[in-house]
N, C-alpha and C positions, 0 to 999 in steps of 0.2 A: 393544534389546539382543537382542531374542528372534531379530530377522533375522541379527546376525552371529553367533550361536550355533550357529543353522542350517549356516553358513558362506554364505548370500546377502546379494548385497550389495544395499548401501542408501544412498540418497541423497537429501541437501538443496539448497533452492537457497533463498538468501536474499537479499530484495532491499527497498532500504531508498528508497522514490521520494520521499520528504516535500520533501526539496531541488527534487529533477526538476518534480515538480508543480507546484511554486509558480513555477516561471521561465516558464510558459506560460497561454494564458488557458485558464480550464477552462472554459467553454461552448461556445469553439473546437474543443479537444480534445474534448469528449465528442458535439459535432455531427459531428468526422468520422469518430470512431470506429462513429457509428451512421449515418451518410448514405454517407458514400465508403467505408466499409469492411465495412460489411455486419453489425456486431458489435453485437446486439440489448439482450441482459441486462448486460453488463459495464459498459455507459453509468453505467445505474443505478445499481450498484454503488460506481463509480467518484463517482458522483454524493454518495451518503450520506457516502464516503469526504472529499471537498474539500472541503463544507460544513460550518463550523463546526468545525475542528478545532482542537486547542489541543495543546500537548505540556507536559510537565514532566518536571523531573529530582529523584530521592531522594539527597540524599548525605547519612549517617547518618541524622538523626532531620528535616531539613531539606530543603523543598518548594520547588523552582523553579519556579515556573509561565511558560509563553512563549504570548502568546497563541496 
């Protein structure tokens, strides 16, 4: 709020890959993201990120867990 106060502007971008990710092999992807594409630290990142995740949902007091 302190930006648009200012009167400068300000921007989001939000991107939600969880779907994306899962339609593709992720050793494939993160091989070519660091062999053919030159992209060093993101691999890794990307790595912590697809290992092991799990999602859930809150509705009122009640937990959906998906693996």
């Amino acid at each position: 709020m302190q930006n648009t106060d200012k009167g400068l502007l300000t921007c989001s971008i939000f991107l939600d890959l969880a779907k994306a990710l899962d339609t593709v092999n992720h050793d494939t992807l993160l091989h070519k993201l660091n062999i053919q594409y030159g992209i060093k630290g993101l691999p890794l990142l990307l790595k912590n990120y697809l290992e092991n995740r799990s999602h859930y949902v809150v509705i009122n007091d009640s937990t959906l867990n998906f693996g």
